[in-house]
C-alpha positions as CSV (number, residue, x, y, z in Angstrom):
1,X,350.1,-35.1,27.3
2,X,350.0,-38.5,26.2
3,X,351.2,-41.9,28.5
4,X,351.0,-45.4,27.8
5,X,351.9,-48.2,30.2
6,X,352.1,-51.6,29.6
7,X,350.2,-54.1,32.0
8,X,352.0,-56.7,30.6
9,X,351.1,-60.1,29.0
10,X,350.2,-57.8,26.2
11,X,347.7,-55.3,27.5
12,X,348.5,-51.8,27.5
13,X,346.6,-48.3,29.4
14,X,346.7,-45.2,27.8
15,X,345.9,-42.1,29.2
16,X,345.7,-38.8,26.9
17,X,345.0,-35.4,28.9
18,X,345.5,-31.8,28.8
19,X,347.6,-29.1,30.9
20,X,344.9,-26.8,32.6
21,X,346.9,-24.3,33.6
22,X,351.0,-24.3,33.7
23,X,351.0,-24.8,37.5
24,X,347.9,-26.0,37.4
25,X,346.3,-29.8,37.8
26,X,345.8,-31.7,34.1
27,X,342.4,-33.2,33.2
28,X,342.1,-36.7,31.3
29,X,340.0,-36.5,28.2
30,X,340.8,-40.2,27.3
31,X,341.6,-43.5,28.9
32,X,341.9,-46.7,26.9
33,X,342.8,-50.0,28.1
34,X,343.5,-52.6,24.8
35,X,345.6,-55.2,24.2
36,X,348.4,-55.4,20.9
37,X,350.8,-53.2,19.8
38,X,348.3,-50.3,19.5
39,X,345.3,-48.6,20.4
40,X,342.4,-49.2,18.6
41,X,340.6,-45.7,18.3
42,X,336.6,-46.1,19.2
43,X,334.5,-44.5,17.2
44,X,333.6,-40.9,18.3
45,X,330.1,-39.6,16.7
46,X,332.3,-36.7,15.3
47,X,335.9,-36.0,15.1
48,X,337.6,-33.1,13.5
49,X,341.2,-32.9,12.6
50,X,343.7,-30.3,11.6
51,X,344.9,-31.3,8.2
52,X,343.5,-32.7,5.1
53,X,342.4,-35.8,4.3
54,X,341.5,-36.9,8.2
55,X,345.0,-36.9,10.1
56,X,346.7,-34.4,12.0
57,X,345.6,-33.5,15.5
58,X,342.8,-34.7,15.9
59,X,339.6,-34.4,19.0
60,X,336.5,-36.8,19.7
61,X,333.2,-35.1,20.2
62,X,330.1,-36.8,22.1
63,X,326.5,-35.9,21.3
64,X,326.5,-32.2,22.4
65,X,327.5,-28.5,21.6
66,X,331.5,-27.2,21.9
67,X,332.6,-23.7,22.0
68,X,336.0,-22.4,21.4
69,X,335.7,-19.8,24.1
70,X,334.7,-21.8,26.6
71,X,337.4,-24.4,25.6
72,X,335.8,-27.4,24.5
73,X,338.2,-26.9,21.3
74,X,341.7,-27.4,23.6
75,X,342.6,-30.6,22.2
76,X,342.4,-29.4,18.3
77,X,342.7,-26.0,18.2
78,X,340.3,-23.0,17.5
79,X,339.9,-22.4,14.1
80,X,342.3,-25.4,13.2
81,X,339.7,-28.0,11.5
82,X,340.3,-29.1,8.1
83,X,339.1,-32.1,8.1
84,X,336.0,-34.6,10.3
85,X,334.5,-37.8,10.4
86,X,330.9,-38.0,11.1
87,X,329.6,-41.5,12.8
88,X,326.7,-42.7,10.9
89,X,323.0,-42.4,13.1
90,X,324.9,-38.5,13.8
91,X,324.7,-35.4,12.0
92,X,327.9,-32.6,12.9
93,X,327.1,-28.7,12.5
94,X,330.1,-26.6,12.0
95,X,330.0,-22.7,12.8
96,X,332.6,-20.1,12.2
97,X,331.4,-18.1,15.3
98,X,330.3,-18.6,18.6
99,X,327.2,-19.9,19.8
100,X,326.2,-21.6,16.9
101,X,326.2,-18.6,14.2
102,X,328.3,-16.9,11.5
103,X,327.6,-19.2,8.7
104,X,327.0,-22.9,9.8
105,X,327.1,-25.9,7.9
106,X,325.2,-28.9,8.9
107,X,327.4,-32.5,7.7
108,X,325.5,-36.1,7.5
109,X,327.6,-39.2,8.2
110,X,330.6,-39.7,6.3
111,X,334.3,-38.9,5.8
112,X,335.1,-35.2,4.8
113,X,338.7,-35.0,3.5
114,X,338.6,-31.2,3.5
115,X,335.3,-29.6,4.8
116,X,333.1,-27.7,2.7
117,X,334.5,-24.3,0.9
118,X,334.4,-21.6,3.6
119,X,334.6,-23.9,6.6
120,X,338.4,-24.7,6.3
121,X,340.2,-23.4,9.4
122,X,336.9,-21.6,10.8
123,X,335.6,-24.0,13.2
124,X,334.6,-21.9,16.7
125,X,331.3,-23.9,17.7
126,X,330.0,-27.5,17.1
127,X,327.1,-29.4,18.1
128,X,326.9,-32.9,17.7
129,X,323.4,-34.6,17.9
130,X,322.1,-37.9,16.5
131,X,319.6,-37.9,13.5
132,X,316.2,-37.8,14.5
């Protein structure tokens, strides 16, 4: 769920959320007020996407740790990252697995147009933390 409304003399609001439940109440995950045409995107210290080459759906990831199962991973998808951008000062671990196991991979700052062999499509848990 997506809306963006226009506060006029050239500022817009946009609010992007997620359905709960089907009867249930929806949750906002983002809320930008900027002024243009479009929103510009602030940086995230990590955010995967779901295709190649850092496009697709896409979710923005604070310092902390994510589980599919206990679904931090609504926005993208479990198991849907192809791709992330990692803010620099941060450092991203992937894991195919819950609770941080089943073959991790730990990614420094950067842009990752596919992520590493074996991590494509696998994401279940992610911590974000900044370098020490």
């Amino acid at each position: 769920m997506a809306a963006t409304i226009s506060l006029g003399l050239g500022q817009h609001l946009q609010l992007v959320g997620h359905q709960i439940a089907p009867a249930g109440p929806a949750r906002i995950y983002e809320l930008e007020v900027y002024a243009g045409g479009a929103a510009a995107t602030p940086p995230a210290p990590a955010v995967p996407y779901a295709d190649l080459n850092v496009s697709g759906r896409s979710q923005r990831f604070e310092a902390g740790q994510y589980e599919a199962d206990r679904g931090n991973l609504r926005q993208l998808g479990n198991d849907a990252a192809r791709s992330i951008e990692v803010a620099p000062r941060y450092l991203a671990t992937i894991c195919r697995d819950p609770a941080m196991a089943g073959g991790c991979t730990t990614l420094a700052a950067g842009r990752y147009d596919a992520l590493p062999p074996g991590s494509d499509r696998t994401l279940t848990s992610l911590r974000v933390r900044p370098v020490p």
